[in-house]
TIFIKOL-119814 format. One record per residue (C-alpha): residue number from 1; residue in one letter; x, y, z. Coordinates in steps of 0.5 Angstrom, whole numbers, always signed. Layout:
BEGIN
+-----+--------+-------+-------+-------+
: num : residu :     x :     y :     z :
+-----+--------+-------+-------+-------+
: NUM :      A :     X :     Y :     Z :
...
+-----+--------+-------+-------+-------+
//
This chain:
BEGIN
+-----+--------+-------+-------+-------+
: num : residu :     x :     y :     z :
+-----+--------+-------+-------+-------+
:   1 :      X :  -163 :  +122 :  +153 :
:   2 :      X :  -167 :  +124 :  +148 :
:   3 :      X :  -172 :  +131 :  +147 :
:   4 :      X :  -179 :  +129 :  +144 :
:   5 :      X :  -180 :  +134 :  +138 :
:   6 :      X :  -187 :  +135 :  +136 :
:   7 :      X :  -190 :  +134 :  +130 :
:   8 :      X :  -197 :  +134 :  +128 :
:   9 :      X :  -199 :  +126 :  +128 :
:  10 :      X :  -191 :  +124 :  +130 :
:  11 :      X :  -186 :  +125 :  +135 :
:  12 :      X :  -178 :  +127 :  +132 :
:  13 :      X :  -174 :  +124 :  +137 :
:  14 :      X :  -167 :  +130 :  +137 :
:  15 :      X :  -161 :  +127 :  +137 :
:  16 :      X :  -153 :  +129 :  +135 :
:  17 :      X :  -152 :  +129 :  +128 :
:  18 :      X :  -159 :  +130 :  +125 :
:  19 :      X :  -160 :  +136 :  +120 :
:  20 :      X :  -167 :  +140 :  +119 :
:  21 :      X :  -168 :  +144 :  +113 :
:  22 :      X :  -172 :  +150 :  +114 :
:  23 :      X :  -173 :  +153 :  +107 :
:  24 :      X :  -167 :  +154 :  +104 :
:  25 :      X :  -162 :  +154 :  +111 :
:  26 :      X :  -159 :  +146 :  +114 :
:  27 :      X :  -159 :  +146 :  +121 :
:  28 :      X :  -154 :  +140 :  +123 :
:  29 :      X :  -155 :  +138 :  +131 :
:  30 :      X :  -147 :  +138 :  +133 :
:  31 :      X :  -148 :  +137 :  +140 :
:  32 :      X :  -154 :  +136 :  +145 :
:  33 :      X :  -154 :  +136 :  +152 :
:  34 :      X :  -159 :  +136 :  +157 :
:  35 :      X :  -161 :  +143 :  +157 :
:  36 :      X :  -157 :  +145 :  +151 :
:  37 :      X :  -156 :  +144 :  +144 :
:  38 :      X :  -151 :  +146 :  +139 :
:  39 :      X :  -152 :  +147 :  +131 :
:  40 :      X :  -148 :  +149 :  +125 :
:  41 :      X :  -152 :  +152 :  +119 :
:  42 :      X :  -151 :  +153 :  +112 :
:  43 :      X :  -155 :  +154 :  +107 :
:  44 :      X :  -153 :  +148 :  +102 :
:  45 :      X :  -152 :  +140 :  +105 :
:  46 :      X :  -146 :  +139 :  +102 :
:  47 :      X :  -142 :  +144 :  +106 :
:  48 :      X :  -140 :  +142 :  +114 :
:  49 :      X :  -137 :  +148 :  +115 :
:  50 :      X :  -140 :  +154 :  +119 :
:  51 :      X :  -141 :  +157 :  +126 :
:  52 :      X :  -142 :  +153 :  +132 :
:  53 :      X :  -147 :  +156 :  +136 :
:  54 :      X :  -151 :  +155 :  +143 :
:  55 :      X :  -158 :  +155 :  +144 :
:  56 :      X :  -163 :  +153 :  +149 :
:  57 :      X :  -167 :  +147 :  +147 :
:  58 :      X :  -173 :  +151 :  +147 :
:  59 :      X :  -170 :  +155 :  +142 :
:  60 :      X :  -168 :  +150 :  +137 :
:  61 :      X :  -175 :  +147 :  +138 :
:  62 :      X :  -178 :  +154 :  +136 :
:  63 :      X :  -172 :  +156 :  +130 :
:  64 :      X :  -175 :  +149 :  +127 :
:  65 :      X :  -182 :  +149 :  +128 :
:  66 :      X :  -184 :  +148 :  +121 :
:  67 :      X :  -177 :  +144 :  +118 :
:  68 :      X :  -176 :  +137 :  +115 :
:  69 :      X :  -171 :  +132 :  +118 :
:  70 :      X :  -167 :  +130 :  +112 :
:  71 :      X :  -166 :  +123 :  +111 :
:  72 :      X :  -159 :  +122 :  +112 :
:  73 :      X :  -158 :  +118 :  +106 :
:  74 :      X :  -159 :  +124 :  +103 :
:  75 :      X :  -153 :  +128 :  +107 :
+-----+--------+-------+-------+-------+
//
């Protein structure tokens, strides 16, 4: 199951392994779930390393508002 994140003029699908960017933060989806999704963040894309932490999908949905999807032939 995918969650629906809208973005003018697009529909982003959330979905494990994605990596948003947000100024200078990455955000890496580690684990979705139905009501749930964990994320590491860092401040550079080349480290995977970081705090797994827990929020509702809600929240992730307003921590990105605004963020780009990275491409991951970029990662």
């Amino acid at each position: 199951m995918k969650y629906d994140f809208v973005i003018p003029n697009q529909i982003m699908k959330l979905q494990q392994g994605q990596i948003w960017q947000k100024g200078s933060n990455y955000y890496r989806i580690t684990e979705w779930s139905r009501m749930i999704i964990q994320y590491k963040h860092t401040q550079r894309l080349d480290r995977k390393e970081g705090e797994v932490i827990e929020v509702s999908k809600k929240e992730f949905c307003r921590l990105i508002k605004g963020a780009t999807l990275v491409d991951p032939s970029s990662a």
